[in-house]
N, C-alpha and C positions, 0 to 999 in steps of 0.2 A: 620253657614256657609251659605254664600249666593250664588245661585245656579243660572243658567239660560243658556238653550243651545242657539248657537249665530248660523247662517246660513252665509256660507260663499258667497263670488263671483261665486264658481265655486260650489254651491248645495250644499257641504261638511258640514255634521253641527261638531262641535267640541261642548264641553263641560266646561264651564268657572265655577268658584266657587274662592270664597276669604272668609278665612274666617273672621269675626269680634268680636271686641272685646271692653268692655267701661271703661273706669276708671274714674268717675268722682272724681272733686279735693275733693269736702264735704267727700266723703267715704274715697280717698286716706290720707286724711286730710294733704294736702299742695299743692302746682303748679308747683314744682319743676318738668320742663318738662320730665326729665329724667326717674325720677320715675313713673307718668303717664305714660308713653310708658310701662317701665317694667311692669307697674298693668297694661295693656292693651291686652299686648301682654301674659302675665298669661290668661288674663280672655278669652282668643283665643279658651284654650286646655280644658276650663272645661265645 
C-alpha cells in the first residue's frame, strides 16, 4: 500500500493510499493482458 498524506488549499490534510500490485508476464507466464490485471490485482490483497 502506498501511503502519503496530501495538504489541501484550505490546511485540511486528507489521507491518500492506493494500493499496488505486480504481475510480471515471465512469472504469469503469457501477456495475455487480461490475466496480468487478474495476477495484479491478486497480488493487491496478499
Amino acid at each position: 500500500m502506498l501511503y502519503t498524506p496530501v495538504t489541501l488549499d484550505d490546511g485540511r490534510t486528507v489521507d491518500v493510499a492506493a494500493p499496488v500490485g505486480a504481475a510480471p508476464p515471465d512469472v504469469i507466464d503469457g501477456r495475455d493482458l487480461t490475466r496480468l490485471q487478474r495476477a495484479a490485482n491478486a497480488a493487491t490483497t496478499r
